[in-house]
N, C-alpha and C positions, 0 to 999 in steps of 0.2 A: 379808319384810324384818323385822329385828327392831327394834321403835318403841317407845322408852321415853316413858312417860306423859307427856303433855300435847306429843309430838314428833308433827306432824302430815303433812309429807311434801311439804308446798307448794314449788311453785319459788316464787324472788325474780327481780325483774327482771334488768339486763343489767349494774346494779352488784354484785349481789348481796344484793337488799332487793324487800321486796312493799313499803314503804314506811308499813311498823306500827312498833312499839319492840317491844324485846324483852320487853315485858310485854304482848303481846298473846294470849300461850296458845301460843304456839307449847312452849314449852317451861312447862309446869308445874311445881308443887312437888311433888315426887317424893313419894309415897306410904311408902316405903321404898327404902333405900337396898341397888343392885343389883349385879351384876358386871361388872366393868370388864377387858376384857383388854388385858395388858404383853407385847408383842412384843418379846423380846430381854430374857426377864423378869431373866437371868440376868447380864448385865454390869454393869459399876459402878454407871451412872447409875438402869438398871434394877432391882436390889435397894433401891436408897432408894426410887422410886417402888410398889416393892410396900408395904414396911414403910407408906410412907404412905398408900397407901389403906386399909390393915388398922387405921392409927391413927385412920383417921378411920369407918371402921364401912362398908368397901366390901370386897365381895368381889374378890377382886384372880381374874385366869384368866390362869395362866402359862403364856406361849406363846413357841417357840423352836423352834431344828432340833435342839438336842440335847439330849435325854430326861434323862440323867442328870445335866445339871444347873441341868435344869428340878426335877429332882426334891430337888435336893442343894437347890436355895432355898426347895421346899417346903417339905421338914423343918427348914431352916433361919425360915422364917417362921411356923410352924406351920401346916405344908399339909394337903393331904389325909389325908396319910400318916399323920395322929396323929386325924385325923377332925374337926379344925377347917372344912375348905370350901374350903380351896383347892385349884384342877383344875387339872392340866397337861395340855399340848395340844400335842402336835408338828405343828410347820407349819414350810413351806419356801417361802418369795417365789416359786421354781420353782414353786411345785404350787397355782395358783389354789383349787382343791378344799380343798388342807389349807386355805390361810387363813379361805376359808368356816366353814370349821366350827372354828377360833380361834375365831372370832367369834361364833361363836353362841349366843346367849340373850345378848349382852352387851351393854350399855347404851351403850357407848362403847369404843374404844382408844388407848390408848398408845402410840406407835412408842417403842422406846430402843434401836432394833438400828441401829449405823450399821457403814460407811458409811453416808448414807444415803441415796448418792449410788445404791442400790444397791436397796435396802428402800423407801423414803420413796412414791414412784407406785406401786407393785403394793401396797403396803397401803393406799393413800388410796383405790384402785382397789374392792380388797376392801371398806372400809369404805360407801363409795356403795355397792355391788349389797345392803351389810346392811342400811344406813339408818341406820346409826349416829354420831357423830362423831367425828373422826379429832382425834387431836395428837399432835406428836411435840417430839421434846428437840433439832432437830439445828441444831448451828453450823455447817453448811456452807450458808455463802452461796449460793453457787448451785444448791444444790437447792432452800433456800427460792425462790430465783426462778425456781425450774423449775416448783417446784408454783404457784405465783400463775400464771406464764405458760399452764402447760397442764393447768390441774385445775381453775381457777375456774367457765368453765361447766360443765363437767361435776356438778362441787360445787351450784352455785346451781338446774341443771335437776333436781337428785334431790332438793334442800330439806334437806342437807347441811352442818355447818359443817363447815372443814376447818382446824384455826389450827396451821401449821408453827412451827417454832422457841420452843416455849414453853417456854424455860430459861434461863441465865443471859445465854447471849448469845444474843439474840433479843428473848426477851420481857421479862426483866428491863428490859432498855434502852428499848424501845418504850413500854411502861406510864410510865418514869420521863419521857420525854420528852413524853407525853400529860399525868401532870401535870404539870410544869414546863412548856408552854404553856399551862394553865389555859383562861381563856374567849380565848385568841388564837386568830383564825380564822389568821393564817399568821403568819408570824418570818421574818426575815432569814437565820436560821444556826443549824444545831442543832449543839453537839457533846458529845459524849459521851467522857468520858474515865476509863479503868479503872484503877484501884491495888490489884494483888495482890503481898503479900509475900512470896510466890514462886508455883512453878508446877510441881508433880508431876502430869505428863501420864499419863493411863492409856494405856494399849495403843492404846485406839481413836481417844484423840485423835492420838497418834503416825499411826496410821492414814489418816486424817481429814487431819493435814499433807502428807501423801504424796501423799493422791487429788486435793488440791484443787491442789498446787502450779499456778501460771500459770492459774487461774481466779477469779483477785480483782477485783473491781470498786471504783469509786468511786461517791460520789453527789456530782456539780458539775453547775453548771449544770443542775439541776432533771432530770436523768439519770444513768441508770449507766451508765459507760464504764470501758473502761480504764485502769488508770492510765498516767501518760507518761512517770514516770522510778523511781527508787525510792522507798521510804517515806518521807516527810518525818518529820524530827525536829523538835524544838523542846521546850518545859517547858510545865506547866501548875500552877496551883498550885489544888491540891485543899483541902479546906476542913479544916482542923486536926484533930486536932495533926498530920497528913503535910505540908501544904507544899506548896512548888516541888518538883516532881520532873521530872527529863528524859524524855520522853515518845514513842514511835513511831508514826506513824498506821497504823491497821489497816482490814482487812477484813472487817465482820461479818456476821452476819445480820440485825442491829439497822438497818443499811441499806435493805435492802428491807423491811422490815415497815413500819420509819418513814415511807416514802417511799409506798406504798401509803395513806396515811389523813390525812396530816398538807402540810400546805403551805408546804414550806420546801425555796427550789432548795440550800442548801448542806448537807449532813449529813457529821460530822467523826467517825471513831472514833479517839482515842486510847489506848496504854497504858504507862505507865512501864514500863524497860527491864528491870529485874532480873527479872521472870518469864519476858520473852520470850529472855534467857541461858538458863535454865532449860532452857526448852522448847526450844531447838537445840541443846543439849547429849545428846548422845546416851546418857551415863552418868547423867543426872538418874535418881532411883527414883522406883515408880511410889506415889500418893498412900498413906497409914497411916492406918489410923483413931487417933484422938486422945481418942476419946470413949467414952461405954458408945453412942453415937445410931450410932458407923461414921463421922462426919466427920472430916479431916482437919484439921491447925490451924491451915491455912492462912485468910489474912485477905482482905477484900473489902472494896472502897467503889466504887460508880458513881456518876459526879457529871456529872448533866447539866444543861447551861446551852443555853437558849433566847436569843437576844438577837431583838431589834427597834426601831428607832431607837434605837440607844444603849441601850438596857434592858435589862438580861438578867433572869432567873428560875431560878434553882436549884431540882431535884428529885435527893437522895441515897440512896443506899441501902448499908447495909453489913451484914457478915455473916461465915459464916462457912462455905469449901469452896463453891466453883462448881461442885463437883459436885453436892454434898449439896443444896442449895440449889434445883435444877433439879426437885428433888421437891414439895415447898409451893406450886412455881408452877403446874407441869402438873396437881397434884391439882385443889388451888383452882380452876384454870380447868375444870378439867370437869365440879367439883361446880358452877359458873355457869353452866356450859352446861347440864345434866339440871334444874338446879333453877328455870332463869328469871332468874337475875340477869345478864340482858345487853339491851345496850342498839344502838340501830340496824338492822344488816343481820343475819342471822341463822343466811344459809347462802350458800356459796360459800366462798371461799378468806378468812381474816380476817386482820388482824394484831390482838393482844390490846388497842390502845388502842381499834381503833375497836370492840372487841367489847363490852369490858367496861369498867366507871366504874374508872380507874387509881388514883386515891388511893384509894380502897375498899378496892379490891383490895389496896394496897400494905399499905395498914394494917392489913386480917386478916391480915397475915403478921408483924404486927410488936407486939411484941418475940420472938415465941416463934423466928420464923429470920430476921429481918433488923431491921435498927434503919430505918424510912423517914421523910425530915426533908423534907417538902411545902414547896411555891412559895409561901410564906409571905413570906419576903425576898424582896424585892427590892433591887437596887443600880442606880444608874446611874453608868453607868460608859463610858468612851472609846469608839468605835466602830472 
């Protein structure tokens, strides 16, 4: 198995915890900083997540089923090919054996290959037989609740973390709603409401709309079920200068993660409507880089509100490309994972609040790729 320093191998109980903190050596401060392999190095989401570990001094290991343009983002990142250090590695979710040796000598993986409805278990798979820790980027709901439902022991008995969904939607959501409950052991009602000014889907998320169709859930009544009729509408009004805006409730992945750690029967996703025109438009184009960084100009704010007896708490976040953005989050968490900044359960299946301290975390990302405004206010307000 390959065990990045201070990674010891221990199982957790049956929550998924030996019942130490995460500063108990499980996870060390890393001596130097190692390689990391990006599964699917080569897709949208995936080339931001390369660049950012090379930005931040990690050897990135490109891995994918196809060579050539594995190789095409090497040279584009300055891969092996020019004698910088980056390896490409052809593997195929088929071929147990390839994944193995992806992985090998790596400190950690990346999933960014979706579906991942597809990819997501045979890599988490892989990544327990290396010992190493698993994340991925994916907003399909129900694969994240596939992996909590049938990878968590498996995770916990190898001594494993495994944290699904660490990108815009998933983990962004989950961290803001861990700070915006602050020291609340539980709330009345979480919701979570998204304002993008618009919505250029890449391939995969078209993709992604297709596989998951009639696999959406709700979180009422302290469960996820089905919903019972269509999306409810309604407005929400988001914190200035956006406003009242008309709003559609969604299905995230922010749902199960949230719901995994936090103690609230109601969890609400909404999103203003003019992106979700976007994205059922079949002639939308796919995202443009805007920048010299590859982001798009597309705008961000997640605004979640806590309430409990009449009180709510606001945690915000805005930015810039939900795609681009899914890279800062995934990196950050994995350098916490290799280096010791996590806190509770250790291994097993996680969601990012209960892993890592969330306003921490939110604030090394901010100002450089998100503006984050902490539960500072409070309001009381109607119930």
């Amino acid at each position: 198995m390959n065990t990045p320093q201070g990674y010891d191998g221990h199982g957790r109980d049956e929550n998924g915890s030996d019942g130490r903190e995460g500063s108990d050596g499980r996870y060390g401060r890393q001596a130097h900083r190692g390689a990391i392999a990006v599964f699917g190095a080569y897709g949208h989401t995936g080339v931001f997540v390369v660049r950012e570990l090379r930005r931040r001094g990690w050897t990135p290991v490109l891995a994918g089923r196809d060579r050539d343009k594995l190789n095409a983002v090497a040279r584009g990142q300055g891969g092996a090919q020019d004698g910088s250090g980056a390896e490409v590695r052809v593997a195929s979710i088929a071929e147990p054996a390839s994944l193995a040796g992806a992985l090998e000598g790596a400190v950690a993986v990346v999933n960014c290959a979706g579906p991942f409805a597809a990819t997501a278990l045979p890599l988490v798979d892989a990544a327990l037989r290396a010992g190493i820790p698993y994340l991925d980027v994916a907003a399909e709901q129900a694969v994240t609740l596939e992996t909590f439902e049938r990878r968590a022991d498996r995770a916990r008995e190898a001594g494993v973390p495994v944290v699904p969904s660490m990108a815009f939607y998933g983990g962004l959501g989950d961290l803001l709603a861990s700070a915006a409950m602050g020291d609340w052991a539980e709330a009345d009602d979480l919701t979570l409401a998204i304002s993008l000014d618009s919505w250029r889907p890449t391939r995969g998320t078209r993709e992604t709309v297709r596989s998951n169709a009639g696999r959406h859930l709700v979180f009422t009544g302290n469960r996820l079920v089905q919903p019972t009729g269509p999306a409810a509408e309604g407005s929400w009004e988001f914190p200035a200068p956006l406003g009242v805006q008309d709003v559609t409730e969604l299905s995230t992945a922010d749902q199960v993660t949230i719901s995994r750690h936090l103690r609230v029967p109601e969890i609400r996703v909404h999103m203003n409507q003019a992106p979700l025109r976007d994205l059922s438009d079949p002639t939308t184009p796919p995202p443009a880089p805007a920048d010299p960084d590859g982001r798009s100009a597309q705008t961000f704010l997640v605004d979640v509100v806590a309430r409990r007896d009449g009180v709510h708490r606001r945690a915000t976040a805005s930015g810039r490309d939900i795609y681009a953005i899914t890279a800062p989050l995934v990196v950050e968490a994995a350098e916490r994972l290799l280096d010791g900044r996590v806190q509770g359960p250790t291994a097993g299946v996680l969601a990012p609040g209960a892993l890592f301290d969330a306003p921490d975390f939110l604030r090394a990302l901010s100002p450089a790729h998100l503006t984050f405004t902490g539960p500072d206010r409070l309001a009381v307000r109607g119930s």
